[in-house]
BALOBA-1460 file (C-alpha; in Angstrom, 3 decimals):
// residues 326
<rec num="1" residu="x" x="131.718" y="46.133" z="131.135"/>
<rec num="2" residu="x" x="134.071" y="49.001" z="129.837"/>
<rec num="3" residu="x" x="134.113" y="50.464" z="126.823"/>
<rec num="4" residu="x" x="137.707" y="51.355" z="125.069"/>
<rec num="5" residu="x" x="138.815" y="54.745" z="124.038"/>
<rec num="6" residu="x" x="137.925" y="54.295" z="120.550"/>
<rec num="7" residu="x" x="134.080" y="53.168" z="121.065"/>
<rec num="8" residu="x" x="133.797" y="56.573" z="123.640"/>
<rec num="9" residu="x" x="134.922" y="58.676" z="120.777"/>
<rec num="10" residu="x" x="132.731" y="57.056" z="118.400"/>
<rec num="11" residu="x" x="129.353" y="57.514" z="120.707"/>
<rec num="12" residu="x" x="130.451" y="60.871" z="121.560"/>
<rec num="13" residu="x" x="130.377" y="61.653" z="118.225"/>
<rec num="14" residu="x" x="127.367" y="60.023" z="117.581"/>
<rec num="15" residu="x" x="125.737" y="61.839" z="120.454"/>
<rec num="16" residu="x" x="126.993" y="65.406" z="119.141"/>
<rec num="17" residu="x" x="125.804" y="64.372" z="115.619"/>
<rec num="18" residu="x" x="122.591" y="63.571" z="116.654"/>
<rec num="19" residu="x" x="121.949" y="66.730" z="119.101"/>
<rec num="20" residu="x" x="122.678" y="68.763" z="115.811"/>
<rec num="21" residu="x" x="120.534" y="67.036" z="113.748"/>
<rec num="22" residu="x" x="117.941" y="67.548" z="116.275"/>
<rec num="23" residu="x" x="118.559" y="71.004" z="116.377"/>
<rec num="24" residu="x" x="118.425" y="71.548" z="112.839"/>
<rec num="25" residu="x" x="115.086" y="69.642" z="112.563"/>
<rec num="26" residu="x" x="113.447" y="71.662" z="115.685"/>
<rec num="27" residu="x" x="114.510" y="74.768" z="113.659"/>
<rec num="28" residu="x" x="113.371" y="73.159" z="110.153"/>
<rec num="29" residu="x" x="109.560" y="72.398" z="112.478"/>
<rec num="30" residu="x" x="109.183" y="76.113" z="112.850"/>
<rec num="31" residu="x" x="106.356" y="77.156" z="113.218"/>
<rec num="32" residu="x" x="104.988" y="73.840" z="115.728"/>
<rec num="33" residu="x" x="102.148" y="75.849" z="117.617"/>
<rec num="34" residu="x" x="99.947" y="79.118" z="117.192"/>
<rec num="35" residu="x" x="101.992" y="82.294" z="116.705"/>
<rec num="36" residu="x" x="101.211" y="85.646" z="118.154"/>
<rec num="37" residu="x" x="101.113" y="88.943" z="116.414"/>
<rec num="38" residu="x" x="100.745" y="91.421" z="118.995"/>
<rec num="39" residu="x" x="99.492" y="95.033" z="117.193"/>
<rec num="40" residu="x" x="100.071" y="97.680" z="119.803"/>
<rec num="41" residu="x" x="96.919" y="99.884" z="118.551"/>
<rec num="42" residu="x" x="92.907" y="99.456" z="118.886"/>
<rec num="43" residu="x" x="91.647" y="97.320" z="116.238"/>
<rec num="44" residu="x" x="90.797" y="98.786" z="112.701"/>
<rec num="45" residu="x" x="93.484" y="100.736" z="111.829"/>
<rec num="46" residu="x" x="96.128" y="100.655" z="108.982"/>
<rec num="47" residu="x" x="98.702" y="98.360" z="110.860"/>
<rec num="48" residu="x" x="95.782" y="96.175" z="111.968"/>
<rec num="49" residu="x" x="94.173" y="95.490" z="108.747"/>
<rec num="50" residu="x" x="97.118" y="95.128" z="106.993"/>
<rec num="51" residu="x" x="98.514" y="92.802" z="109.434"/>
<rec num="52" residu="x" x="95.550" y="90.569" z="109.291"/>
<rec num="53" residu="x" x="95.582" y="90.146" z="106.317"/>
<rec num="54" residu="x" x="99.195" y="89.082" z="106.248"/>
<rec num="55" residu="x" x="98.477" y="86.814" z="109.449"/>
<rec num="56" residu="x" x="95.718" y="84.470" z="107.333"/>
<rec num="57" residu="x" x="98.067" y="84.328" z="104.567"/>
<rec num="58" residu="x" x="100.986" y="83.019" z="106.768"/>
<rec num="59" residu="x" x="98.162" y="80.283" z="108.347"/>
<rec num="60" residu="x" x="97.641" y="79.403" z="104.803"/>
<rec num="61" residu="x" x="101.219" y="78.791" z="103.973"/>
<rec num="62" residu="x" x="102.279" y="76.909" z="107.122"/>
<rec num="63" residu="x" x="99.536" y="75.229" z="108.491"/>
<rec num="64" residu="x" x="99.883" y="76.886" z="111.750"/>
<rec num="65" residu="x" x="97.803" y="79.703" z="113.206"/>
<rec num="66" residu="x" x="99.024" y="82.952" z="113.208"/>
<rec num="67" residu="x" x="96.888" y="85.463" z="115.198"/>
<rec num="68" residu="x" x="96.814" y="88.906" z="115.829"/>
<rec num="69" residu="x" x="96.405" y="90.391" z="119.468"/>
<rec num="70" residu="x" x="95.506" y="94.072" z="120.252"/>
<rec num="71" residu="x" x="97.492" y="95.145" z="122.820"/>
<rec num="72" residu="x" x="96.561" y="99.378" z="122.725"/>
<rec num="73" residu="x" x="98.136" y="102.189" z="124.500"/>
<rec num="74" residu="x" x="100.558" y="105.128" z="125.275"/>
<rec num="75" residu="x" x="101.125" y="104.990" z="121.406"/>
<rec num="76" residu="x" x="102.220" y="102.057" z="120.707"/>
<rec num="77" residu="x" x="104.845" y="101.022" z="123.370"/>
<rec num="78" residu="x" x="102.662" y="98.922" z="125.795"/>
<rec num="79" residu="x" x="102.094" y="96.617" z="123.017"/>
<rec num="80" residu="x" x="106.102" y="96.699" z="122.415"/>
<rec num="81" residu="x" x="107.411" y="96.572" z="125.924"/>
<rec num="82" residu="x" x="105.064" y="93.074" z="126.202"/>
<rec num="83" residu="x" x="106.874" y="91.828" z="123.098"/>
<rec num="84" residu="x" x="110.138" y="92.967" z="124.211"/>
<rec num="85" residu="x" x="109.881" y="90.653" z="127.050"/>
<rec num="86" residu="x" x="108.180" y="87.865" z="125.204"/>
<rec num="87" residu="x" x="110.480" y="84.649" z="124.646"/>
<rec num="88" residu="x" x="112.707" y="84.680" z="121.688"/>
<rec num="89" residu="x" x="111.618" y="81.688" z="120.133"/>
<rec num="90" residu="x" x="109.584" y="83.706" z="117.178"/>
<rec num="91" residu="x" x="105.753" y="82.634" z="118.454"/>
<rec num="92" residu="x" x="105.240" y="86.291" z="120.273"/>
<rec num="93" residu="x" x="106.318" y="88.922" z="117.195"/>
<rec num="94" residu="x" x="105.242" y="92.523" z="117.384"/>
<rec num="95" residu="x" x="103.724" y="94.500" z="114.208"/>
<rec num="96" residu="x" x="104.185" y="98.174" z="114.213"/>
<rec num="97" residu="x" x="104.747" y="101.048" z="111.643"/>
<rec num="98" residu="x" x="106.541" y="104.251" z="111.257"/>
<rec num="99" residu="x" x="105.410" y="105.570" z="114.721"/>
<rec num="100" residu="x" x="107.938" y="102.907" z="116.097"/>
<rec num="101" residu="x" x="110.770" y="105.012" z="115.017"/>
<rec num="102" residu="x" x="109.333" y="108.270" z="116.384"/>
<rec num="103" residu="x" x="109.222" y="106.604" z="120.031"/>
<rec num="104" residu="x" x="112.631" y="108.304" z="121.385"/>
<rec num="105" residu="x" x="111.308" y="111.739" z="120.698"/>
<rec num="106" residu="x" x="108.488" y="111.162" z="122.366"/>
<rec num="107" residu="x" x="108.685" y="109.756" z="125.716"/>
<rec num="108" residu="x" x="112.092" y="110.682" z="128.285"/>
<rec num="109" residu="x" x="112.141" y="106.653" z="128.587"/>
<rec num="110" residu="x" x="111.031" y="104.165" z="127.163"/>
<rec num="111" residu="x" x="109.832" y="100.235" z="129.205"/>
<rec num="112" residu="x" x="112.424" y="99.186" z="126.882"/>
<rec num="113" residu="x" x="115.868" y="99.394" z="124.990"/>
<rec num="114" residu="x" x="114.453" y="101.075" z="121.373"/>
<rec num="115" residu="x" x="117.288" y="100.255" z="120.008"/>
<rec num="116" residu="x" x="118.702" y="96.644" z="120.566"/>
<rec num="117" residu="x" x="115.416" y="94.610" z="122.494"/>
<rec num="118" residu="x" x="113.419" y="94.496" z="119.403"/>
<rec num="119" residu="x" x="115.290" y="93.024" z="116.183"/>
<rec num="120" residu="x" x="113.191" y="93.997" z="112.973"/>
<rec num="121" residu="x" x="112.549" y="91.275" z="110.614"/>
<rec num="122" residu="x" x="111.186" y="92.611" z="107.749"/>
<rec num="123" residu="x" x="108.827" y="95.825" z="106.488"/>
<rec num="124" residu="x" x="106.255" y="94.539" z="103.937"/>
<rec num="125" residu="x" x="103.703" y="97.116" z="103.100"/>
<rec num="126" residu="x" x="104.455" y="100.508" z="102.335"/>
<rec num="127" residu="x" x="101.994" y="103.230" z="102.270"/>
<rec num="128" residu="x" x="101.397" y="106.903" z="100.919"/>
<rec num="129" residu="x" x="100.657" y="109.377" z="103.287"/>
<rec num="130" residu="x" x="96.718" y="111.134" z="102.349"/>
<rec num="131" residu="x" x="95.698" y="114.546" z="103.554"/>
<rec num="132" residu="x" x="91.680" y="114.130" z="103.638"/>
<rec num="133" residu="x" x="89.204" y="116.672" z="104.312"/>
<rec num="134" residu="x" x="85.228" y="116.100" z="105.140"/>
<rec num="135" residu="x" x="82.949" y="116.030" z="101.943"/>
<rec num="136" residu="x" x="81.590" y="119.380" z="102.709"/>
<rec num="137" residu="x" x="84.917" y="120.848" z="103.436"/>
<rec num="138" residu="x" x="85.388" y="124.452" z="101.894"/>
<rec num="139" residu="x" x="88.562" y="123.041" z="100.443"/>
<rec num="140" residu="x" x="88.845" y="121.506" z="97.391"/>
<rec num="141" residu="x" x="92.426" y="121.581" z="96.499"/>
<rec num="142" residu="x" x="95.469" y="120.679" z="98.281"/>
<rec num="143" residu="x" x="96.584" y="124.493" z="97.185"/>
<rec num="144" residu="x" x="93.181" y="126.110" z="98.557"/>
<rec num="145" residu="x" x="94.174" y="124.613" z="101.755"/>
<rec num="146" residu="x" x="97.863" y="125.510" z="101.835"/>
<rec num="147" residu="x" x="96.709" y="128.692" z="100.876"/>
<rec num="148" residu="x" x="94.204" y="129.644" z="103.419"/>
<rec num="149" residu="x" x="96.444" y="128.481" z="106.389"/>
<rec num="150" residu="x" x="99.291" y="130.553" z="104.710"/>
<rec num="151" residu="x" x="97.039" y="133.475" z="104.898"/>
<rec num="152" residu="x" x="95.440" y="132.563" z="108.888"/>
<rec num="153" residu="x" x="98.163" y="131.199" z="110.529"/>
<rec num="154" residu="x" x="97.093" y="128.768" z="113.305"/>
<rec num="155" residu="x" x="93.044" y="128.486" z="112.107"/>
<rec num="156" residu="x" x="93.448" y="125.722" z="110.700"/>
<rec num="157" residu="x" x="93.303" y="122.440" z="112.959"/>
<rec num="158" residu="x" x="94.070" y="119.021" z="112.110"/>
<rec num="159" residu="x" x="93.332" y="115.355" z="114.196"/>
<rec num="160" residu="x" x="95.004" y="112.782" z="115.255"/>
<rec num="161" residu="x" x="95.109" y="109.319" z="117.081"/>
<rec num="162" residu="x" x="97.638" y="111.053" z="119.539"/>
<rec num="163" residu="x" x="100.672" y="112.877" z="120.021"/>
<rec num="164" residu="x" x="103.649" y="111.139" z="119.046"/>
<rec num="165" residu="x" x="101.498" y="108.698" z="116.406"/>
<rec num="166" residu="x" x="103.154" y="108.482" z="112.371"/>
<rec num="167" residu="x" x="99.661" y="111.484" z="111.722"/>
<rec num="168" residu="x" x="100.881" y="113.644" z="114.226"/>
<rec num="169" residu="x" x="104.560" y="114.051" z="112.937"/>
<rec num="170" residu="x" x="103.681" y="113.437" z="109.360"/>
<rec num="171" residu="x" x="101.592" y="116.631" z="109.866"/>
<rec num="172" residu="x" x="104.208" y="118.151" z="111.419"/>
<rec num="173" residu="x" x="106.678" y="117.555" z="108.229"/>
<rec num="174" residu="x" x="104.403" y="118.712" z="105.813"/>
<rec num="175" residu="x" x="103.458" y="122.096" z="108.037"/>
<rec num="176" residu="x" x="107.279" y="122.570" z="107.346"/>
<rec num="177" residu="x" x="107.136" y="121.550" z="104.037"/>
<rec num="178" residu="x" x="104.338" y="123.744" z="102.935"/>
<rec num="179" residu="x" x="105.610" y="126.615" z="105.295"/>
<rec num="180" residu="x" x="102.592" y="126.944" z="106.981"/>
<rec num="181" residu="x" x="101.181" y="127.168" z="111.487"/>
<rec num="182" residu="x" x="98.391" y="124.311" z="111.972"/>
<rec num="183" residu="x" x="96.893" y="123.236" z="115.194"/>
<rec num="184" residu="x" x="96.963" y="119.664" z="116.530"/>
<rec num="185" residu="x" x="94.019" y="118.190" z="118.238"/>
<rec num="186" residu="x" x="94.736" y="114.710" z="119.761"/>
<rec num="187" residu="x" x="92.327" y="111.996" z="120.066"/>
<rec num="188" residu="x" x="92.406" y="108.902" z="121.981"/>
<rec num="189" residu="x" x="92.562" y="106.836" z="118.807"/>
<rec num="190" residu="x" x="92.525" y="107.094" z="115.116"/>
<rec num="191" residu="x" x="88.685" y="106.219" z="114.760"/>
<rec num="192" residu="x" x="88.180" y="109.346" z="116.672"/>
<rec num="193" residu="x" x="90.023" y="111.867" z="114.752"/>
<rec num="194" residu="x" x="88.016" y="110.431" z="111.576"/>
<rec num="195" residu="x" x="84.898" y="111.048" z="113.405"/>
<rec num="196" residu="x" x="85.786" y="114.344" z="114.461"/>
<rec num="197" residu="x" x="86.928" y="114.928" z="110.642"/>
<rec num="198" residu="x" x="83.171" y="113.867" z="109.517"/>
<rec num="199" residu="x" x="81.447" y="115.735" z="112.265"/>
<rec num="200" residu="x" x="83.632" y="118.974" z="111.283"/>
<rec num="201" residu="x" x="85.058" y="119.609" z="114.410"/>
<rec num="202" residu="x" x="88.428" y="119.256" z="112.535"/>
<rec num="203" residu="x" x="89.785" y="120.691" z="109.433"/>
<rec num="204" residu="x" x="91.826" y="118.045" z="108.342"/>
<rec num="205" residu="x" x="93.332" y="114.705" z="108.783"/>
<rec num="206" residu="x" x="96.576" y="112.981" z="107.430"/>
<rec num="207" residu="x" x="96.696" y="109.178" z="107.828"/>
<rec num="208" residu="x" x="98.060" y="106.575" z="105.271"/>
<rec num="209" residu="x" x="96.572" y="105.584" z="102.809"/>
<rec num="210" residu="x" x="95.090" y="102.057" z="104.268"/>
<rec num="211" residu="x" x="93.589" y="104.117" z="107.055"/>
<rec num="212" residu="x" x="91.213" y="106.474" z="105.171"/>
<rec num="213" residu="x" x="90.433" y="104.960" z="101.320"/>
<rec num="214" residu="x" x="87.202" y="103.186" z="103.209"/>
<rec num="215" residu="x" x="85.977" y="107.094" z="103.984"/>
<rec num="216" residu="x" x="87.242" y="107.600" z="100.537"/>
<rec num="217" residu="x" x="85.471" y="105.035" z="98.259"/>
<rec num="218" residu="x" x="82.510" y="105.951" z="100.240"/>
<rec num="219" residu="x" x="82.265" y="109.441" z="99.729"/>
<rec num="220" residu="x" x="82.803" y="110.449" z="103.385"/>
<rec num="221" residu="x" x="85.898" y="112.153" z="103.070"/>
<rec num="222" residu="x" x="87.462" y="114.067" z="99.642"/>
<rec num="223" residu="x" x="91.324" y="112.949" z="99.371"/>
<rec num="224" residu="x" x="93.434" y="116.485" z="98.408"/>
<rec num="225" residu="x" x="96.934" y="114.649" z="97.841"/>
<rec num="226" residu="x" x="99.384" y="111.938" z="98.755"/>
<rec num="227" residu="x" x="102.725" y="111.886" z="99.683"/>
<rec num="228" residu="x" x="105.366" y="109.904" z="97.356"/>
<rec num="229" residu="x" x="106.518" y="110.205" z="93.694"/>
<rec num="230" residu="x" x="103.676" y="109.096" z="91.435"/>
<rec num="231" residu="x" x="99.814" y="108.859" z="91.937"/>
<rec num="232" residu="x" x="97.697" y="106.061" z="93.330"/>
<rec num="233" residu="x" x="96.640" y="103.040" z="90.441"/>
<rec num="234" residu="x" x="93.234" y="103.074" z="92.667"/>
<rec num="235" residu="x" x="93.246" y="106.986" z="92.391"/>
<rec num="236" residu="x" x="94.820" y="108.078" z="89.440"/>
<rec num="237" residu="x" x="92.870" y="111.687" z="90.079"/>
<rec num="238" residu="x" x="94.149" y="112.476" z="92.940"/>
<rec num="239" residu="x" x="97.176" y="114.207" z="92.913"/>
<rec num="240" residu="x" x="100.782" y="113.719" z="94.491"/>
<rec num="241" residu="x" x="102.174" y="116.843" z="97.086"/>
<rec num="242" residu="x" x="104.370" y="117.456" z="95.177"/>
<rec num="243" residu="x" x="102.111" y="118.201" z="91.826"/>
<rec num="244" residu="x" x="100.267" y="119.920" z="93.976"/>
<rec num="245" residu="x" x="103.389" y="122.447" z="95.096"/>
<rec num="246" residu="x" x="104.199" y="120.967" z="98.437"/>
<rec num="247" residu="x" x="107.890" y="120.145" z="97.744"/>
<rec num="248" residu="x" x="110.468" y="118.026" z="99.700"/>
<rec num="249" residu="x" x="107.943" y="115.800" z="101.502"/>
<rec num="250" residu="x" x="109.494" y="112.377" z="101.672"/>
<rec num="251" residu="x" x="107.573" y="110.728" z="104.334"/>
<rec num="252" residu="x" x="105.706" y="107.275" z="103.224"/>
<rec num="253" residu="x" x="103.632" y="104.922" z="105.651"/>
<rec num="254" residu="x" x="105.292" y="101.235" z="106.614"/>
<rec num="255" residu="x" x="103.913" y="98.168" z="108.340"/>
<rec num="256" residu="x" x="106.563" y="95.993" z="109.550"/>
<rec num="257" residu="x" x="107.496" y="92.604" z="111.963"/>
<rec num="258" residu="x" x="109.658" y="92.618" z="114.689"/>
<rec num="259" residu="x" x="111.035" y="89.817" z="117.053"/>
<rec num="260" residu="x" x="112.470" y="89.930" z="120.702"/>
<rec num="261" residu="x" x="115.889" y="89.904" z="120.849"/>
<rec num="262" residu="x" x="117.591" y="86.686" z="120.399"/>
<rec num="263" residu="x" x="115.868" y="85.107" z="118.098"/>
<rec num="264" residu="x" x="117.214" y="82.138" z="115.839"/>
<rec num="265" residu="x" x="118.330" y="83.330" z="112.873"/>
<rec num="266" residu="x" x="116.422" y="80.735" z="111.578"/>
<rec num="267" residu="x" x="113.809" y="81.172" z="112.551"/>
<rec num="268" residu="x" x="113.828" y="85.276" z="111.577"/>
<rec num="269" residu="x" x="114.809" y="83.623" z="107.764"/>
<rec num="270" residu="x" x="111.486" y="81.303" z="107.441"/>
<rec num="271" residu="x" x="109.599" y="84.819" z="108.678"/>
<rec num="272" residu="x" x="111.349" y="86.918" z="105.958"/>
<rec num="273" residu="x" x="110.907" y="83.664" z="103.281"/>
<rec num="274" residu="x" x="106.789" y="83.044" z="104.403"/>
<rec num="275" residu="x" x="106.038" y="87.140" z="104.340"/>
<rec num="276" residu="x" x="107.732" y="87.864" z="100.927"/>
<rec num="277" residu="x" x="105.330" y="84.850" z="99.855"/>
<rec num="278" residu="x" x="102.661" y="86.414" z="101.075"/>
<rec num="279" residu="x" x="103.155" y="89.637" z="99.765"/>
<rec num="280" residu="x" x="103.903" y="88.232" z="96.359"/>
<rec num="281" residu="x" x="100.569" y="86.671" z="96.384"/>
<rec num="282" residu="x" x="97.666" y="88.027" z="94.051"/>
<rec num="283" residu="x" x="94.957" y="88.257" z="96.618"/>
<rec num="284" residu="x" x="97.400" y="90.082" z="98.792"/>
<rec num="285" residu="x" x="98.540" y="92.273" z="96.004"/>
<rec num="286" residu="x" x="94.875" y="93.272" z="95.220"/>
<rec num="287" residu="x" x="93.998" y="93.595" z="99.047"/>
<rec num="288" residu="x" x="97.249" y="96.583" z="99.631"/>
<rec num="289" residu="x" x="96.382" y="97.779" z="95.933"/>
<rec num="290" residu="x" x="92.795" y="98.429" z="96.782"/>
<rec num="291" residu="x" x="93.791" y="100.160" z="100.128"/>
<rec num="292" residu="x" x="96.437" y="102.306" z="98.213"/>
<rec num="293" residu="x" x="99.273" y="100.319" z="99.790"/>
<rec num="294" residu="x" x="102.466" y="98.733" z="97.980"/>
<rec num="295" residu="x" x="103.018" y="95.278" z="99.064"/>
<rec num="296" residu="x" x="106.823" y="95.601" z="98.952"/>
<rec num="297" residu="x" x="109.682" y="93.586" z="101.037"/>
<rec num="298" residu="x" x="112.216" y="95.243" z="103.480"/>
<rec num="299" residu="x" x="114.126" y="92.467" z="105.463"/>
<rec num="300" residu="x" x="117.065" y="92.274" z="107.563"/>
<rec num="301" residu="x" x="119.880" y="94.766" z="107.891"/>
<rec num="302" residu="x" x="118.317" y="97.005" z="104.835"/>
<rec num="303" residu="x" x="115.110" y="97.301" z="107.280"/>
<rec num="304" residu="x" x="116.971" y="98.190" z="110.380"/>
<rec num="305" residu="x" x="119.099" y="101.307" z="108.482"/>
<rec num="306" residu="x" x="115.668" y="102.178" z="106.945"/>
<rec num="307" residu="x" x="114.556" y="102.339" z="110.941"/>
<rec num="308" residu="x" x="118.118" y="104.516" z="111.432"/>
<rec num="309" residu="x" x="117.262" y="106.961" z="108.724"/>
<rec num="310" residu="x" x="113.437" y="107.304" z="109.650"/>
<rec num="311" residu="x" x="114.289" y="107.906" z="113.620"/>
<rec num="312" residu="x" x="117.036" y="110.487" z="111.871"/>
<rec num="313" residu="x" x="114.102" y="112.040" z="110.160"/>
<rec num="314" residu="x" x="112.196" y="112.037" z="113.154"/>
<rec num="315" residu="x" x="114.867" y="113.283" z="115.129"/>
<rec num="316" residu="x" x="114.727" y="117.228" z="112.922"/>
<rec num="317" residu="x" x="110.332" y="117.285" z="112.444"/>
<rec num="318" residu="x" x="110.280" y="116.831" z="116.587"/>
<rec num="319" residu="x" x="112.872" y="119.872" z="116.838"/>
<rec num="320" residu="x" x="111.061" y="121.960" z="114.538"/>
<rec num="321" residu="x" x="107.654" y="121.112" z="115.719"/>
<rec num="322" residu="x" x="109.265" y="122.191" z="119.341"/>
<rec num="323" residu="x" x="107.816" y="118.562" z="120.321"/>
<rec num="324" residu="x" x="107.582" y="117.798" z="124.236"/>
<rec num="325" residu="x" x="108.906" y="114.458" z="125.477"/>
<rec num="326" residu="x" x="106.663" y="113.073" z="128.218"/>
């Protein structure tokens, strides 16, 4: 039996109609199975709470698991290079923070393309910057510690999770800012440098704000100042750098999602949609509130030329700081 011209069209048409549909409905399905957050730093720290927290909501809102997975090391890009190479079908997504724009000044080369393998889907907590010192520290001001290190150039050291981390540079800008010559001490992770803050083999410590108002509410550290334009609702005493006379320091704390290259736009528009959800949620609110955090919504092309303008930023702190690429 043969069928005329007109009935080939006809199921042709049908054929293409129905492949589309399909398509639209396995994009509509998204997410069908467990979805992986990789965090590229040990467990504990700012991006890993925060993202945690995020990850349950999403389960809540979709019905499908989405999981973090620690994947530590050589700050940050061994987690990265493993998500750069991941499928782009949006179940293997990387969360990072600000140290994934200070990456090029850091390392002569990088497992992967910076700039075009990883497509950023959205930034969704942003987070003051804290200068901490132990509860015993000498200093009780912001302006008794500028002060000193003004007047002892160098005496003063500071701790980090490593070289090239968002604390290391961070430091670095406000040294600039506050015109003064600090020493860095690197540590294998952030959890040391607090130790080593509590212990007093270190001065002081700049983290964000997620990563040190535990040490805070208990009395374990004393918080001199944060970075951005008005003070913390959960610490309305402490002051910002700026009140405090440390002038044109900008830098403020992010945790954002990324995606391997590739991946349907679709799919990146249910992430975007599901996280501003989250974020708008009350428990979430009260969980970045209570870790000084703003639970706040970056997505799309207005995150990647926020990632531009922080690498920019980057770019000058590693040239003053006389940073060494590895």
């Amino acid at each position: 039996m043969t069928l005329s011209k007109r009935a080939v069209i006809v199921l042709a048409t049908a054929a293409i109609c129905a492949g589309a549909a399909g398509g639209a409905f396995a994009q509509a399905a998204y997410p069908s199975k467990p979805v992986r957050i990789v965090v590229p730093y040990p467990p504990g720290g700012a991006v890993d709470q925060v993202t945690r927290r995020v990850a349950q909501k999403l389960t809540e809102q979709t019905g499908q698991s989405f999981f973090v997975e620690n994947k530590a090391g050589a700050t940050g890009t061994i987690g990265a290079q493993q998500v750069a190479k991941a499928a782009p079908d949006g179940y293997t997504l990387m969360a990072n923070d600000t140290t994934y724009s200070i990456l090029p000044h850091v390392f002569n080369k990088l497992p992967f393309d910076h700039e075009h393998d990883l497509v950023p889907v959205c930034a969704f907590n942003f987070a003051p910057m804290a200068l901490v010192v132990g509860a015993d520290s000498r200093f009780k001001t912001l302006s008794d510690l500028v002060g000193y290190a003004r007047s002892n150039p160098g005496k003063l050291n500071y701790g980090t999770g490593g070289a090239g981390t968002t604390p290391h540079f961070a430091t670095e800008a406000l040294a600039s800012a506050a015109r003064i010559d600090v020493t860095h001490v690197p540590f294998k992770g952030a959890g040391e440098a607090t130790m080593a803050l509590l212990s007093g083999t270190i001065d002081f410590q700049i983290a964000s704000t997620p990563g040190v108002m535990g040490q805070v509410k208990g009395g374990k550290v004393h918080l001199l100042g944060i970075s951005g334009d008005k003070r913390l609702a959960a610490l309305p005493g402490v002051p910002t750098f700026a009140e405090a006379g440390v002038k044109d320091y900008g830098v403020i704390n992010f945790t954002g999602l990324w995606a391997p290259k590739g991946t349907p736009s679709p799919v990146m528009q249910r992430l975007q949609k599901e996280i501003a959800a989250a974020m708008a949620s009350p428990d979430v609110q009260k969980f970045s509130a209570d870790l000084g955090a703003v639970p706040s919504v970056v997505s799309g092309d207005a995150f990647a030329k926020m990632l531009r303008d922080n690498t920019q930023l980057w770019s000058r702190v590693a040239s003053a700081a006389k940073v060494e690429k590895q």
